[in-house]
N, C-alpha and C positions, 0 to 999 in steps of 0.2 A: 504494500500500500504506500502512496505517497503523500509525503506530509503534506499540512494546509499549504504552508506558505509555496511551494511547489506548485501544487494547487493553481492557486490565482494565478499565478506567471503562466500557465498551461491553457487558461482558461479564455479563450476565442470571441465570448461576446462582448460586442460593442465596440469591436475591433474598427467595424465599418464606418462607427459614429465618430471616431479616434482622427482615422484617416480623413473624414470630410472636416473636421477640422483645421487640418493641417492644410489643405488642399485649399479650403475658404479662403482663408486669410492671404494665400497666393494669389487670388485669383482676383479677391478685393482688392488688393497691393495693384497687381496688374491694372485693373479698372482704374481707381484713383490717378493712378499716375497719367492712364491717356486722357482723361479728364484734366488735370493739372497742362499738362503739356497741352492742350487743346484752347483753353480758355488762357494760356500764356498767348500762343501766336493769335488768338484773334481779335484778345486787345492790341498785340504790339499793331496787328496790321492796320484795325481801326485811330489807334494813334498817324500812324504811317497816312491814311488816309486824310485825319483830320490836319493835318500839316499840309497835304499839298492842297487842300481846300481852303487854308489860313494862306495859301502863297498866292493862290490864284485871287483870292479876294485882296491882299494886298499890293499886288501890281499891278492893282486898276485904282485904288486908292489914293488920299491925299498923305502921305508921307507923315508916321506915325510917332517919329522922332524928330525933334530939334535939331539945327546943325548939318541939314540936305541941304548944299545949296540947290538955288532955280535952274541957275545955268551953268554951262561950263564953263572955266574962265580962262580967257587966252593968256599965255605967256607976252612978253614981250616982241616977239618975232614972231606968233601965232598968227592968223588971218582968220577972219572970220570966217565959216563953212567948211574950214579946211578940217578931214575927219582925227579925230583925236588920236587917233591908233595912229598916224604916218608917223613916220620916223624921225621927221622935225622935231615932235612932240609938242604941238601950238599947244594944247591944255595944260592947263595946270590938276593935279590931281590933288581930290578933297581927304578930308580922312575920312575914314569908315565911321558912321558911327549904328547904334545900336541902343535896343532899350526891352527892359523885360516887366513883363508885367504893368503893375503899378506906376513904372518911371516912362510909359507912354503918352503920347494925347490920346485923353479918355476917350474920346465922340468915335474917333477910326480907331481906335483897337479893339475898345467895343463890341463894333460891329462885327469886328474878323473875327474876334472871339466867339461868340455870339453862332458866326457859321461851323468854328470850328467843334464847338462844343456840343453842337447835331449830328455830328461821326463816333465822338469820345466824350462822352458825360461827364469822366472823373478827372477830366480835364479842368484847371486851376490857371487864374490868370499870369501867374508867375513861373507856371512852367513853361511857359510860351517866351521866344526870345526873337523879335525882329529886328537885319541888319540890313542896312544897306554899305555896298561895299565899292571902290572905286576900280570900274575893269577898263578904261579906255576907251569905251561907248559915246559914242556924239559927234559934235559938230563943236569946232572955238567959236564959242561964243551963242551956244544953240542947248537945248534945256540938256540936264545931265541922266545919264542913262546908267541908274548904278544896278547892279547886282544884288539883286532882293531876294534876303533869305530867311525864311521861318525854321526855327529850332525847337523840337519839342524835348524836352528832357524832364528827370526829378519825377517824374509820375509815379506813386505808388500800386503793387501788384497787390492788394487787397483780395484778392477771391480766392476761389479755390484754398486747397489745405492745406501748402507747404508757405501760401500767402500769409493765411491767419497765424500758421505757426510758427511762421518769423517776426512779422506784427509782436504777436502775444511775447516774443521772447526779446523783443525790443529790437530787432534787428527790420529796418528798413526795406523790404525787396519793392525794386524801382525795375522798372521797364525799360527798353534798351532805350537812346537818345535818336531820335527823328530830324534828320535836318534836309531839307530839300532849298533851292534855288532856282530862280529864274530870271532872266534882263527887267529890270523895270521901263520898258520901252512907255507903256499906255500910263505912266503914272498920272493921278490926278494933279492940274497944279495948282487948281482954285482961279480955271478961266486963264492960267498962262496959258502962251501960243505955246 
């Protein structure tokens, strides 16, 4: 005969119920995680989207930062209509400038906002960064044609499970950084030619 404890080690039932155990918690695992990966890329792509929607509505707009000049400005030996790119270099070139969030003019950022945030909801005005940048666009002495670019960065990944469980354990997860560009040829100028 064989002892108790023998016994139980020997003993088959519930064997089944062991196994889907072990087996669940894989399978869950598996689940979660394409869930998690899933709702990662389609916020990023909705960020992605709400960007080039925040560019296109801003190279048709009135210029959302201080410090754009109107026009190009001819050097000394510049000529009027002559294009900025030739190799004389008749323009003078502006600095870049830039502004995020709150250090915008409210009325047109607003607005960009406004369209951006019908892509990406958990979008915040200071994660938004518009520049304009000096590429050698124009004419001496003819309006300036800078390089407009919407930045989307700093967005928190709140959802899903690995989202809350970083939240919760104070650790930030931020979505990757969105930055798209295009010529501001159409800018608005407020009725300049």
């Amino acid at each position: 005969m064989r002892s108790p404890p023998f016994r139980f080690f020997n003993n088959e039932r519930g064997s089944s119920s062991v196994e889907f155990v072990l087996v669940i918690f894989a399978i869950l695992a598996t689940v979660f995680f394409v869930l998690e990966v899933t709702l990662y890329l389609f916020f990023s792509a909705s960020l992605n989207k709400a960007a080039q929607a925040g560019l296109r509505a801003a190279i048709v707009s009135t210029p959302v930062t201080p410090g754009l000049p109107e026009r190009n400005q001819r050097t000394e030996t510049g000529l009027f209509g002559i294009d900025c790119s030739d190799a004389s270099t008749p323009c003078v070139p502006f600095t870049d400038v830039s502004c995020t969030g709150s250090g915008c003019t409210a009325a047109e950022f607003n607005r960009i906002y406004a369209h951006m945030n019908g892509f990406a909801g958990q979008l915040e005005p200071d994660h938004i960064t518009i520049s304009y940048e000096w590429v050698g666009l124009g004419f001496a002495g003819g309006p300036t044609v800078p390089l407009v670019r919407v930045t989307v960065s700093g967005v928190p990944f709140q959802t899903g499970v690995v989202g809350l469980l970083l939240t919760n354990a104070g650790v930030l997860a931020t979505l990757p950084t969105h930055s798209v560009s295009m010529t501001g040829e159409d800018l608005d100028r407020g009725g300049a030619p």
